[in-house]
C-alpha positions in Angstrom: -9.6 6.7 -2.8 -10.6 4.0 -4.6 -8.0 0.6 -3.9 -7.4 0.9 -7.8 -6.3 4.6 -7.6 -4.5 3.7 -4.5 -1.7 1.0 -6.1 -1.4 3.5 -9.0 -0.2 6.1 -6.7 1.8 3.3 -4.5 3.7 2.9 -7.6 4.4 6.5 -8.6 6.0 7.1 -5.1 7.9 4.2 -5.5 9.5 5.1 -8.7 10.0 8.4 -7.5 11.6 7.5 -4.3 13.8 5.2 -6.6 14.4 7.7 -8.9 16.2 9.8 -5.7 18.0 6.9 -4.5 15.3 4.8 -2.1 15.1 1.0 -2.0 14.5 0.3 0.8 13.0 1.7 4.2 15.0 0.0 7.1 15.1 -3.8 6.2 11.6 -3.4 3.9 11.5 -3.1 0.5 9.3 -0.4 -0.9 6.6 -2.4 -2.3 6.4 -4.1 0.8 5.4 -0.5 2.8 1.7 0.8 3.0 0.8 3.9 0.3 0.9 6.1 4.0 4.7 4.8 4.9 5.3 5.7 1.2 3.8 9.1 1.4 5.8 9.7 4.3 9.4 8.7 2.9 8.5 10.7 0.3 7.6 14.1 1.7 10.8 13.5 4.2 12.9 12.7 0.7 11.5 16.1 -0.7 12.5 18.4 2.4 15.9 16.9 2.2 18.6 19.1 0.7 19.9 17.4 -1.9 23.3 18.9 -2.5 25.2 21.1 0.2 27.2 24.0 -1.4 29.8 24.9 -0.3 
């Protein structure tokens, strides 16, 4: 991945993880996380139910 294509897809995950309620990750603000620590909030965001019916 080139370091071009790399911040492009740092910023998709960060507006999607915005998008779903993420600003931060602990005390870090997203564009402060690598594009791995961004993948990974992301795929745990995506497994996460996001209503319980009752």
């Amino acid at each position: 991945m080139t370091p071009q294509s790399a911040e492009i897809r740092k910023k998709q995950l960060i507006h999607l993880l915005i998008q779903n309620g993420i600003y931060k990750k602990s005390k870090r603000h997203l564009y402060e996380l690598s594009l791995t620590e961004l993948e990974s909030e992301y795929k745990h965001v995506r497994r996460a139910p996001e209503h319980a019916e009752a």
